[in-house]
C-alpha positions as CSV (number, residue, x, y, z in Angstrom):
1,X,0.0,0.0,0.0
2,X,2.6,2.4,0.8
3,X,4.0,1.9,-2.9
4,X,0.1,3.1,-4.0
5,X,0.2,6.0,-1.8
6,X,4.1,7.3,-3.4
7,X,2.0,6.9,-7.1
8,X,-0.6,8.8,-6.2
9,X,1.7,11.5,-4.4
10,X,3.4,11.0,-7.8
11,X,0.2,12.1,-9.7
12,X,-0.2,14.9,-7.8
13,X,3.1,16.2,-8.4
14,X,2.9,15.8,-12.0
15,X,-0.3,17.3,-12.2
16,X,0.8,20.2,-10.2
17,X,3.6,21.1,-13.0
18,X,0.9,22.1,-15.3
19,X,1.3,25.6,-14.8
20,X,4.9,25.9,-15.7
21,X,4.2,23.9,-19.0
22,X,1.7,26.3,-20.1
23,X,3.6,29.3,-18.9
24,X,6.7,28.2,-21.2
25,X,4.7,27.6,-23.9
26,X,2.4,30.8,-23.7
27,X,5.2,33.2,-22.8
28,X,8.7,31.8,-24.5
29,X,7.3,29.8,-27.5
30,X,4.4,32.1,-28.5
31,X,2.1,29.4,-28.9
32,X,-1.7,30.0,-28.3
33,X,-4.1,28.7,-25.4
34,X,-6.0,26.3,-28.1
35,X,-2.9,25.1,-29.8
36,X,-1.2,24.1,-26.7
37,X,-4.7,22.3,-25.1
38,X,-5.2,20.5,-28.5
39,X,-1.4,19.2,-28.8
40,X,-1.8,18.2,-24.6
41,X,-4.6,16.0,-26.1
42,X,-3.4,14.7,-29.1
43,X,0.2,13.7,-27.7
44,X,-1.7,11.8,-24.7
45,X,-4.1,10.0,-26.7
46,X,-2.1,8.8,-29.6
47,X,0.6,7.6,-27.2
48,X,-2.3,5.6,-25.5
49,X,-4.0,4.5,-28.8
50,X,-0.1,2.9,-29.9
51,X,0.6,1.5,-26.3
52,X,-3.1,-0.2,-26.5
53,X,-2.7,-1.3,-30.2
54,X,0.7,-3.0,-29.2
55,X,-0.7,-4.5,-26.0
56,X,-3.5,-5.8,-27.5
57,X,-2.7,-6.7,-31.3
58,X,-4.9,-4.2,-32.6
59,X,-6.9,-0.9,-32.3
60,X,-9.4,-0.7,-29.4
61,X,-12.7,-0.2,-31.6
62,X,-15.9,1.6,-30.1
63,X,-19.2,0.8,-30.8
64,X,-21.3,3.5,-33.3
65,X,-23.6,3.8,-29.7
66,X,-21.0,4.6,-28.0
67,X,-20.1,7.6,-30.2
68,X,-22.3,10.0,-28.2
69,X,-21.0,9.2,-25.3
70,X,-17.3,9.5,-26.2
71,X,-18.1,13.0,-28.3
72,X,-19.9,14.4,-25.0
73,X,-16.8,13.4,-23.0
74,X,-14.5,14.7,-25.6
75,X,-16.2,18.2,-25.9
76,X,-17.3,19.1,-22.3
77,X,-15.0,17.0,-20.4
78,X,-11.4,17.6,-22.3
79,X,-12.0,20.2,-24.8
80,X,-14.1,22.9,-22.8
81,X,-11.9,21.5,-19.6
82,X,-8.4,21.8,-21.0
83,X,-9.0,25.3,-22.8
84,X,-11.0,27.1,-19.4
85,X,-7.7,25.5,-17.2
86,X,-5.0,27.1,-19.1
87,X,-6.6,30.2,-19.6
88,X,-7.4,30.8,-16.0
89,X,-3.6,29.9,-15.4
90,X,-2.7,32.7,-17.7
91,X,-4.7,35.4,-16.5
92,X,-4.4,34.5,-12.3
93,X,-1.4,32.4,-11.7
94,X,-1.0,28.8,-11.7
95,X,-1.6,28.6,-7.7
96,X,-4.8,30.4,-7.9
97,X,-6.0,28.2,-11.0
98,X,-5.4,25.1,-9.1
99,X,-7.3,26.2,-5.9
100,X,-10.2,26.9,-8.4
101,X,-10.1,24.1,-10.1
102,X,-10.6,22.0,-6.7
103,X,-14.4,23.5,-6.7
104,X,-15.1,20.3,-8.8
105,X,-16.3,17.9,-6.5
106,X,-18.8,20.3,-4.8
107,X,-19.8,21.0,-8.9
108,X,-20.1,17.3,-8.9
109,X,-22.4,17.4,-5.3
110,X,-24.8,20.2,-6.9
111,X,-24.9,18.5,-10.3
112,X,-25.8,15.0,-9.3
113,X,-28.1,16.7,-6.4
114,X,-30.0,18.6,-9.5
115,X,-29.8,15.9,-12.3
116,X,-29.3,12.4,-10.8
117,X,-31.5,12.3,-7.5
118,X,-28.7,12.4,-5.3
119,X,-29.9,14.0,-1.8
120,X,-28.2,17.2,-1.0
121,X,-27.4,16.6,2.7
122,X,-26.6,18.9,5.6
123,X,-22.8,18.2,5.0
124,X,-23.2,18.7,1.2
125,X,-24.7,22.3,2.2
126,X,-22.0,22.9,4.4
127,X,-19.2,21.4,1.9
128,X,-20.9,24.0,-1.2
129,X,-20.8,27.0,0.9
130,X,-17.2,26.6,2.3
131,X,-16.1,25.5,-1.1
132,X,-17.8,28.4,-3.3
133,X,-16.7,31.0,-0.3
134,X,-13.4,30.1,-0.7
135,X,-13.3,30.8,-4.4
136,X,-14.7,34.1,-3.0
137,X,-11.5,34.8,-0.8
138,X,-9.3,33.6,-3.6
139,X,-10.5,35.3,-6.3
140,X,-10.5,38.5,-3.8
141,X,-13.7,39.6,-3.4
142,X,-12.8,41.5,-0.8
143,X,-10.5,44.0,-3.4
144,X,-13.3,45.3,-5.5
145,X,-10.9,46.8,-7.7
146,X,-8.4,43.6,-8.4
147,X,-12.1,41.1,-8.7
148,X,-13.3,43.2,-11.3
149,X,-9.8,43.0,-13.3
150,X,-9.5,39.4,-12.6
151,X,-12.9,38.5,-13.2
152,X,-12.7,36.6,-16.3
153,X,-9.9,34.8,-14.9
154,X,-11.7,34.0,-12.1
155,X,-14.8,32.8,-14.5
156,X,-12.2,30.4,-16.0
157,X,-11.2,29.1,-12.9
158,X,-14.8,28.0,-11.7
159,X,-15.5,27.3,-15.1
160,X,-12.2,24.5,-14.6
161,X,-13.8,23.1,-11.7
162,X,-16.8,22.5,-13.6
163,X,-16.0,20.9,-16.8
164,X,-13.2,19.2,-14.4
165,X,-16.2,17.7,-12.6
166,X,-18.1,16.2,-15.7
167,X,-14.6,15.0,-16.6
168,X,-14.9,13.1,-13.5
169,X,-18.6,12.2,-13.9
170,X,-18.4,11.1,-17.6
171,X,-15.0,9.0,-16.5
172,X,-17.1,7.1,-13.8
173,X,-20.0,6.5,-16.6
174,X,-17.2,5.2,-18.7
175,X,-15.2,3.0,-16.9
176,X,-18.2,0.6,-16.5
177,X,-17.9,-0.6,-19.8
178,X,-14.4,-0.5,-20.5
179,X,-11.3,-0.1,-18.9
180,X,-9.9,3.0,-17.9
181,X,-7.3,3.2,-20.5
182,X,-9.7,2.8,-23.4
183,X,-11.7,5.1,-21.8
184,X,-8.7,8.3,-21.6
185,X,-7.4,7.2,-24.9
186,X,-11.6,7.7,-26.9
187,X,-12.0,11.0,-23.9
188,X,-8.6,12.5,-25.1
189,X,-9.0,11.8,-28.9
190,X,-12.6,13.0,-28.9
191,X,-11.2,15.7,-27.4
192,X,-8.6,16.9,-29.5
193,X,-10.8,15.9,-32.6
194,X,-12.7,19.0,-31.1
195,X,-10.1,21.3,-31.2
196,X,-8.4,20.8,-34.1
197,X,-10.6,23.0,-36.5
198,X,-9.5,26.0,-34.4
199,X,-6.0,25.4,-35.0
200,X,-4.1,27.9,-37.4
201,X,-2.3,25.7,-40.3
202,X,1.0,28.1,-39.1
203,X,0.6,27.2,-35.7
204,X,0.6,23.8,-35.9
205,X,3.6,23.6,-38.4
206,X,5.5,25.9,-35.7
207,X,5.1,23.5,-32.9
208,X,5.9,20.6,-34.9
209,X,9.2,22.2,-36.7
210,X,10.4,23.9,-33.5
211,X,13.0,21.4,-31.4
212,X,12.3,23.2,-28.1
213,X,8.5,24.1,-28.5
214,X,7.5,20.6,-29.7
215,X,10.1,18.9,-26.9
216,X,8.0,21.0,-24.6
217,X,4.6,19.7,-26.1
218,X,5.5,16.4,-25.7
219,X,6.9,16.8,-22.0
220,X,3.1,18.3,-21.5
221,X,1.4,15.6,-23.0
222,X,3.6,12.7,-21.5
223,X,4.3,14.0,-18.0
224,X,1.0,16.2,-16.4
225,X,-1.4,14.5,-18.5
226,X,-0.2,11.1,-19.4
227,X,1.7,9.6,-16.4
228,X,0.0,11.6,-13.9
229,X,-3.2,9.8,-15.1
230,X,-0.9,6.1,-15.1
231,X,-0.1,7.1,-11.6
232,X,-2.9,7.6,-10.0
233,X,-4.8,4.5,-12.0
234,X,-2.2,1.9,-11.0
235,X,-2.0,3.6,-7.3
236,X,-5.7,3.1,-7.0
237,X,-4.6,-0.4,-7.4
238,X,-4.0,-0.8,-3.5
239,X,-4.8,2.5,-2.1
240,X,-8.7,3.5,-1.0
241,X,-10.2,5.9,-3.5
242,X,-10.9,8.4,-0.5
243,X,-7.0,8.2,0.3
244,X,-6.1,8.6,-3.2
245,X,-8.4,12.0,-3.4
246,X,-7.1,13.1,0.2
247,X,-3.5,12.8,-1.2
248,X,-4.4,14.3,-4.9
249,X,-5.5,17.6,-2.9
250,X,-1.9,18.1,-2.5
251,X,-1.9,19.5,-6.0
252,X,-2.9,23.0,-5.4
253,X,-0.5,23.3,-2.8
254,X,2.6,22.2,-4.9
255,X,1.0,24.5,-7.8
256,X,1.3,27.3,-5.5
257,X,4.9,26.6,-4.7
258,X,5.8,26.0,-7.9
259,X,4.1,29.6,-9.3
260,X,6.0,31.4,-6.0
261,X,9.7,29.0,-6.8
262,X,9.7,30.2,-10.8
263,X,7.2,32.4,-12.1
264,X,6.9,34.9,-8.3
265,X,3.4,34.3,-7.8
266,X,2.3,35.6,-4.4
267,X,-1.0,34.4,-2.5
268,X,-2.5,37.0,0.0
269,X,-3.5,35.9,3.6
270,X,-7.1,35.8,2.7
271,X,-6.5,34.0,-0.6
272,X,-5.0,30.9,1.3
273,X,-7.8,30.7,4.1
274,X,-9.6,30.5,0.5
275,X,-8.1,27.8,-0.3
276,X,-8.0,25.8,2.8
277,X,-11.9,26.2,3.0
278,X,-11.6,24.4,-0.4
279,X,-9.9,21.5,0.3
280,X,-11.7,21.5,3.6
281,X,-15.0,21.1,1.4
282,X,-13.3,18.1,-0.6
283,X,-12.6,16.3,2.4
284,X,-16.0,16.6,3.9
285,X,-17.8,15.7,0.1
286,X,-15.2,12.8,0.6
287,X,-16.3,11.3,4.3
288,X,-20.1,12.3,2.6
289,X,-18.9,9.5,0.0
């Protein structure tokens, strides 16, 4: 078990480098928000689609009902999910995103509360208000001034939690029929499917001609996205989901030390009270679960 736990805690910490991926690319490469989200999708699900193919002697087919399914997932839960992340990184900081982005599983409580009969309970209430107040203290509400500058930022950030949280919804749906591997490889290909007619025909030959922009690119798709999610699957293997999720909340904390080591990102007092009410609303969804 304590191998489990190190995979997870390796997840987390590959997840948590996000930030500094997108910075490089967005600042020193000059590549857009869309281009970088379609190439972190495109490089994760081909590399799974080869690894399965090999594995396996040939290409893990979907049925033509499952198609719905997998274009849903694809468009809501990657495409909508990858593109809000990275621009909330860019316009509030990678430690801020990540705080944000841990409002999924009290979207998750409200959505399945609304749409799939699941009772909203006293410690649900209580989980939602902590969790949504938080966002309040780290988005700042209490600087009218800096909330109304930030405020598409902080739009995005919520807005990751969300799709985040149908990324996790349409994940459980999936894995029911299929393994979890199949499942990432249709999600992520669906997903970059989506993107690609946004792409400019110059952007994509820059990021595929440039050594360092497309060794970047690769690093993004392979190390945050890819192994991250091989990580956390195989630690699941021998470690309690609730410890896995206890343990992944680690991620915004190592997001905000990586934006303060290398890009000088600063949280305010109030902004990490934020973000503990946060990840004190997780763990209370969690002992709900």
């Amino acid at each position: 078990m304590l191998r489990g736990y190190g995979l997870i805690l390796l997840a987390a910490f590959l997840w948590s480098t996000l930030g500094l991926f997108y910075n490089r690319l967005l600042h020193h490469h000059d590549l857009t928000t869309t281009t970088i989200a379609f190439f972190r999708a495109a490089v994760a699900s081909l590399t799974l689609f080869v690894g399965l193919s090999g594995r396996a002697g040939r290409w893990p087919a979907i049925s033509r009902r499952e198609v719905p399914f997998y274009a849903l997932f694809g468009a809501f839960g990657v495409a909508a999910f990858f593109l809000v992340y990275i621009r909330a990184i860019d316009r509030v900081g990678m430690g801020v995103a990540a705080v944000l982005l841990y409002t999924a599983p009290a979207w998750v409580a409200l959505i399945a509360a609304l749409f799939l009969g699941e009772p909203l309970t006293r410690r649900k209430g209580v989980a939602l208000l902590l969790a949504f107040g938080g966002a309040a203290l780290v988005a700042r509400i209490y600087h009218l001034g800096s909330v109304r500058l930030d405020l598409v930022g902080i739009l995005f950030g919520l807005g990751s939690g969300l799709t985040y949280g149908l990324y996790t919804i349409f994940s459980k749906v999936g894995v029911r029929r299929r393994s979890s591997w199949e499942v990432l490889a249709y999600a992520l290909g669906f997903g970059a499917l989506f993107m690609l007619p946004w792409q400019s025909a110059e952007s994509l030959r820059r990021a595929v001609t440039t050594p360092g922009t497309l060794l970047w690119l690769l690093g993004l798709g392979w190390l945050p996205t890819l192994g991250a999610g091989v990580a956390f699957n195989q630690g699941l293997k021998t470690v309690p989901a609730s410890g896995a999720s206890i343990v992944a909340n680690l991620e915004p904390a190592l997001a905000a030390l990586w934006g303060a080591l290398f890009l000088h990102e600063r949280l305010e007092p109030f902004q990490v009270l934020g973000g503990a009410m946060i990840l004190g609303a997780v763990l209370i969804l969690q002992r709900e679960g």
